[in-house]
C-alpha positions as CSV (number, residue, x, y, z in Angstrom):
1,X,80.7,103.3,195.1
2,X,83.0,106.0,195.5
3,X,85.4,104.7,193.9
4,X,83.1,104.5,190.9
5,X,82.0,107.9,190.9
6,X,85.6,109.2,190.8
7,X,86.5,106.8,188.1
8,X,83.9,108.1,186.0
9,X,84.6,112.1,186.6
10,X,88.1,110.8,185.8
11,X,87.1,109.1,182.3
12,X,84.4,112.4,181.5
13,X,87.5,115.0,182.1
14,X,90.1,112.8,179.9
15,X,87.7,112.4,177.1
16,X,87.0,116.3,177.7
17,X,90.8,117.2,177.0
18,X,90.3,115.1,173.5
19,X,89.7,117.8,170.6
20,X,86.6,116.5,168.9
21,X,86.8,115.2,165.1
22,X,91.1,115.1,166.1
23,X,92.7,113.4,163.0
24,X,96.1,113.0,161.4
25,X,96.8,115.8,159.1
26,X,97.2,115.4,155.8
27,X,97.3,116.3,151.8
28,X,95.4,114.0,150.1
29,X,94.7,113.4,146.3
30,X,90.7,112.1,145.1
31,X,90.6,110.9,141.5
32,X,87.2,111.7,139.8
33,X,88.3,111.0,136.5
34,X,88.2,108.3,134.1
35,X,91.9,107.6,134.3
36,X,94.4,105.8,136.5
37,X,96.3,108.3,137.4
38,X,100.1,108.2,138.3
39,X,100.7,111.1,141.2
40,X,103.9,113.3,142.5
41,X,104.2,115.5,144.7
42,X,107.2,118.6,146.1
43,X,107.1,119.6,149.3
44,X,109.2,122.4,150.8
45,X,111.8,120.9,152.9
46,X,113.8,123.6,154.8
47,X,114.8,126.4,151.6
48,X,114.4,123.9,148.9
49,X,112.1,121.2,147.3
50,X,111.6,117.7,147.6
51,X,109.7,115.5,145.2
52,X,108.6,112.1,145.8
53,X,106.1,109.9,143.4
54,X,104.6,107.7,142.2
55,X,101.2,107.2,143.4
56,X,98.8,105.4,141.9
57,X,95.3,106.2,142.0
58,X,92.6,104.1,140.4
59,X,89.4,106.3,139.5
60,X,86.7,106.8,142.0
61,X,89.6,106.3,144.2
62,X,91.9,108.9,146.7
63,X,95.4,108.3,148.0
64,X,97.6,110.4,150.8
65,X,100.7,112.0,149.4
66,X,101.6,113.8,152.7
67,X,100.6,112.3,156.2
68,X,102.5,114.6,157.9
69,X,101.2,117.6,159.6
70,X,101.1,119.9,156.8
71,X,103.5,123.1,157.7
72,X,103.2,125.0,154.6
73,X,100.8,127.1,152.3
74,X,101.8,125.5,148.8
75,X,102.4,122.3,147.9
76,X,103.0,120.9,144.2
77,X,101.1,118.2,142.4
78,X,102.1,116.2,139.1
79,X,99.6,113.8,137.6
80,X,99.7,111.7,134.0
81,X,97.5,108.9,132.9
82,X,99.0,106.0,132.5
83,X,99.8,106.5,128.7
84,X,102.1,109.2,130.5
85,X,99.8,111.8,129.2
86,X,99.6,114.7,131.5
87,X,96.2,115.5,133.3
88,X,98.0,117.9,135.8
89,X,100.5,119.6,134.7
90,X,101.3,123.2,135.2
91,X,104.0,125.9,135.1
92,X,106.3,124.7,138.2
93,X,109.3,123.0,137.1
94,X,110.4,120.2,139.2
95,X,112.2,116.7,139.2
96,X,110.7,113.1,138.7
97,X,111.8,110.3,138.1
98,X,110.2,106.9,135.4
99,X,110.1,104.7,138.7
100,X,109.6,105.8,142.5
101,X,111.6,108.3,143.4
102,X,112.2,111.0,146.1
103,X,114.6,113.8,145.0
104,X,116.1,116.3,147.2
105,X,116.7,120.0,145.3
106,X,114.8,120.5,142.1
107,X,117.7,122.4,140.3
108,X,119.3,121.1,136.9
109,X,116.8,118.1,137.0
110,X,118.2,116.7,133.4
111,X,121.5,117.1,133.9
112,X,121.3,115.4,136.9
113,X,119.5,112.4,135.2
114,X,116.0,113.0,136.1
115,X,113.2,114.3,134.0
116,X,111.3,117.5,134.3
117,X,107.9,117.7,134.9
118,X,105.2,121.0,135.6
119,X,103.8,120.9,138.9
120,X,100.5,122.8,139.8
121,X,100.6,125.1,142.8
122,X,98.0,123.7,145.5
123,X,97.3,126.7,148.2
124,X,96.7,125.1,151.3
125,X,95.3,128.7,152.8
126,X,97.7,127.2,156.2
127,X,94.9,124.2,156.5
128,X,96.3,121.2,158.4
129,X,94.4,118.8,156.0
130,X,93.9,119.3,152.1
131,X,92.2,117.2,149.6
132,X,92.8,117.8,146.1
133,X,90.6,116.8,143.4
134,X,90.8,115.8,140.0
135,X,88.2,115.9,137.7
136,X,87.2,114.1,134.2
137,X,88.9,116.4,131.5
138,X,86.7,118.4,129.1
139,X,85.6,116.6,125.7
């Protein structure tokens, strides 16, 4: 019986220590357009840029660019339909790439045999999750 008792403080204080709601950080991208949308992101990554792409992301649907614990204010998001018409596009220059890619350094992007592309800004405000979303373009 004792035995019990103390098993049971034991399970109540571990599930104590347990932050309620906890879940894996992350930057996420939620498509409420009519589009398919092909995604890329740049992240900082130590005092330059790193882009990676492509996601797809069907409409009505969201996909995670970033699982990682997010450790900075701005991020950068690309997005084009899939006639490679631009849905975000913004005044960042950075590198991508026709097929998957991950570039490290975003300077001289053409002359080093990628393409350029205008990322948006995304603010964060220092959130440890961030869920951007994209909505049907005006008529």
């Amino acid at each position: 019986m004792l035995n019990r008792v103390l098993s049971s403080i034991l399970l109540l204080g571990c599930c104590w220590l347990l932050p309620a709601g906890a879940a894996a950080a992350a930057l996420r991208l939620c498509n409420q357009s009519f589009d398919v949308l092909n995604v890329a992101i740049g992240a900082p990554d130590g005092e330059d840029f790193v882009t990676r792409g492509w996601w797809r992301v069907a409409p009505n649907q969201c996909a995670t660019l970033q699982r990682d614990l997010l450790r900075s204010r701005f991020y950068y998001v690309f997005a084009a339909d899939v006639f490679g018409n631009e849905v975000l596009s913004g005044a960042i220059p950075m590198c991508v790439a026709p097929r998957r890619f991950e570039i490290d350094g975003q300077q001289d992007c053409l002359l080093r045999g990628f393409l350029d592309a205008r990322f948006i800004e995304v603010d964060t405000q220092e959130q440890p999750n961030w869920t951007v979303f994209v909505t049907p373009r005006p008529m």
